[in-house]
C-alpha positions, 0 to 999 in steps of 0.5 A, a space after each residue: 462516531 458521528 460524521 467527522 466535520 470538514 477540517 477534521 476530514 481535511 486534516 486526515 486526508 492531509 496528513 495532519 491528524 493526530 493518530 486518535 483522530 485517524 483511528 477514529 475517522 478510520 473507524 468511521 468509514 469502516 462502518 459504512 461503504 457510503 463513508 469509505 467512499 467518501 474519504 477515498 474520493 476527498 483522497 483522490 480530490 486531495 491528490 489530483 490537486 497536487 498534479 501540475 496539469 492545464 486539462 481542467 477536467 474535472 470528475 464530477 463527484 458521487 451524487 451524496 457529494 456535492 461537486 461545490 463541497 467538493 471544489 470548497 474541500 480542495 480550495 481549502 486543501 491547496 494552501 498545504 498541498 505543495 507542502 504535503 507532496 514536498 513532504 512525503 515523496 522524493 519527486 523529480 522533475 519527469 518528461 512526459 510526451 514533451 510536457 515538464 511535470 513534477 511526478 514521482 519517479 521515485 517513492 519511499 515509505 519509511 518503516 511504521 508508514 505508508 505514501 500515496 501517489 499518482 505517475 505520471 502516466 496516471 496510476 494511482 499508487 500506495 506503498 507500504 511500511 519500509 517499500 521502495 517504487 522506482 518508475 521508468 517511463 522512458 520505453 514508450 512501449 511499457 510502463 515499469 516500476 520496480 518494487 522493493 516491498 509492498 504496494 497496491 495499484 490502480 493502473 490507468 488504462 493504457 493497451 498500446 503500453 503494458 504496466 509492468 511490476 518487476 521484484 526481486 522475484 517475479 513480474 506481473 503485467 497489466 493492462 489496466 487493473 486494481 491489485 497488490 502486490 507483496 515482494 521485500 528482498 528480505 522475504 522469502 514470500 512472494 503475493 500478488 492479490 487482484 481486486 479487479 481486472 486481469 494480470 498475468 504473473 511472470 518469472 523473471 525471465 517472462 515465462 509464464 506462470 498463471 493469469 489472475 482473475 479479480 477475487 485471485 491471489 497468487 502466493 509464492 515461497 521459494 519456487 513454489 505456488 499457490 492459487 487461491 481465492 481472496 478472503 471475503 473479510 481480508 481487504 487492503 488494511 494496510 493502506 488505511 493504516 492496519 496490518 491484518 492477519 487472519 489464522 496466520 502462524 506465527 513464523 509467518 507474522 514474524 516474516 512480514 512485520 519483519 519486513 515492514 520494520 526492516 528488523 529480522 526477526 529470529 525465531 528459535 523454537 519451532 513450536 513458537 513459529 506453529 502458533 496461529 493467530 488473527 490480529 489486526 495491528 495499527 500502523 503507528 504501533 511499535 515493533 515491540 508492541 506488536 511483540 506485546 500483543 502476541 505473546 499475550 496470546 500464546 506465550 514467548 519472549 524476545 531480545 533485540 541485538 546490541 545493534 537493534 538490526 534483529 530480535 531473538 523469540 525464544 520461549 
C-alpha cells in the first residue's frame, strides 16, 4: 500500500483503527525498515506525551522525520491521550524519588490483546495476550517487576539498580537491555530471547543458570535448558499484533495459544500433537479460527467444555 496518511497513522498509534486498517499499515511497515522505524517512533512520541513530566527534553526524531511533523503528530494526539492511557492500564498513583507521577504499577492485557507502557523509572514495556506485570520500585537497590505471561523489554539504563524479571519459574537480571521473556503459570515452557545488551538468567533461588548474549535464546521445560540462537526471520510479531510460529509441533502451538486464550487445550492423540507447521495468526483472530486454520493443514477436530474453560482435539 502507499504511505498511510496522518490521521490514519494517529488512529493506529491511538488505538482507533479498525483491525483492516492496522493489518494494512502493519503490512506497510513490514515492507520497508524506514516505515517500521517510523511508526515505533510516532509510538514512543505518542507514548512519552502521556508522561506527567516537567524536564522538557525533547528527543529529536530521525532525520526523514521531521521534528515539527513530530510536534504537530503529538498536539494532535493530546486530546485523546488521557483517555487512551485511562483506558487501556490500571495505573496508580507511584512516588518516585519524591516526585507524584501517574505511571503503571500495575498492567493487564486481556486475552486476544496486548498494552504498551513506560515505568516509571523509564522501561519501555509491552505485554502480551492474557499477561500480567506488577512493578515494585520501592527497593532503591533494584528494579523488579513480576511476570504472569509474556512481555518484551527496553530497560532504561540504570548500573547502581538492576532491573530484575521474576515468573513463576526463574528470574532474569539486566542492566539495561532489549529482550522478551515468556513465562504463563499455566505453561510448562519457560523463553528468555535477547535483542541487544546482556541478561543473566536465574532460578529462583538466584543460582545461576547462563548469561545471554544478543541474538540468544534461552528455553526451558521442566527443569531442563536449552541454548540457542535466534531465528534470523523470527522477530517480536506479537507485539505488532501476530503470533508466529516457525515448524513448531502442534502440542506446542496448543500450549502457547492456550495461554494467550487462558483456555487449556487437551490434546488426546499423541500423532496430532507431532504434526508440525509454520503459521502466522493475526491478534484479533478467535481461538476457534486459529483452530480452523490448522486443522486445514493437517487433520483434527475439537470441542469446548460446557464451561468453555478447555477444548478436547481429537481426530
Amino acid at each position: 500500500m502507499s504511505r498511510p496518511t496522518e490521521n490514519q497513522l494517529h488512529k493506529y498509534i491511538s488505538g482507533e483503527s479498525t483491525p483492516e486498517e492496522r493489518l494494512k499499515i502493519t503490512d506497510w511497515a513490514a515492507k520497508n525498515p524506514d516505515n517500521d522505524r517510523e511508526v515505533r517512533l510516532l509510538r514512543k512520541l505518542f507514548l512519552a506525551s502521556l508522561l506527567n513530566t516537567d524536564s522538557g527534553t525533547f528527543v529529536r526524531p530521525a532525520s526523514k522525520f521531521s521534528a515539527i511533523r513530530a510536534l504537530k503528530w503529538i498536539a494532535a494526539s493530546l486530546s485523546t491521550a488521557a483517555a487512551l492511557f485511562l483506558g487501556f492500564f490500571a495505573a496508580s498513583r507511584y512516588f518516585d524519588d519524591g516526585a507524584q507521577m501517574l505511571f503503571p504499577s500495575t498492567i493487564q492485557a486481556p486475552e486476544g490483546q496486548r498494552a504498551h507502557a513506560y515505568l516509571s523509572d523509564g522501561t519501555e514495556v509491552w505485554i502480551n495476550s492474557n499477561t500480567k506485570l506488577n512493578f515494585d520500585n520501592t527497593d532503591k537497590n533494584i528494579r523488579r517487576v513480576y511476570l504472569d505471561g509474556e512481555a518484551w523489554f527496553d530497560v532504561a539504563h540504570n548500573e547502581d539498580r538492576p532491573f530484575v524479571v521474576e515468573t513463576s519459574k526463574n528470574k532474569v537480571q539486566v542492566l539495561g537491555t532489549v529482550f522478551d521473556v515468556r513465562a504463563y503459570k499455566c505453561d510448562d515452557e519457560f523463553v528468555v530471547k535477547l535483542y541487544e545488551g546482556k541478561v543473566s538468567v536465574r532460578n529462583m533461588d538466584d543460582t545461576p543458570l547462563c548469561t545471554l548474549l544478543p541474538n540468544e535464546m534461552l528455553i526451558g521445560t521442566n527443569g531442563q535448558y536449552r541454548r540457542k540462537g535466534i531465528d534470523s526471520d523470527a522477530g517480536i510479531d506479537w507485539n505488532g499484533g501476530f503470533y508466529s510460529f516457525k515448524n513448531q509441533p502442534y502440542s506446542r502451538i496448543f500450549k502457547t495459544v492456550g495461554a494467550y486464550y487462558n483456555t487449556e487445550i487437551i490434546v488426546e492423540d499423541e500423532e496430532i500433537g507431532e504434526y508440525r507447521c509454520t503459521a502466522r495468526f493475526k491478534q484479533e483472530d478467535t481461538l476457534n479460527q486459529i483452530l480452523v486454520s490448522m486443522s486445514s493443514i493437517h487433520s483434527f477436530k475439537w470441542e469446548w467444555s460446557e464451561d468453555n474453560s478447555s477444548i478436547r482435539i481429537y481426530k
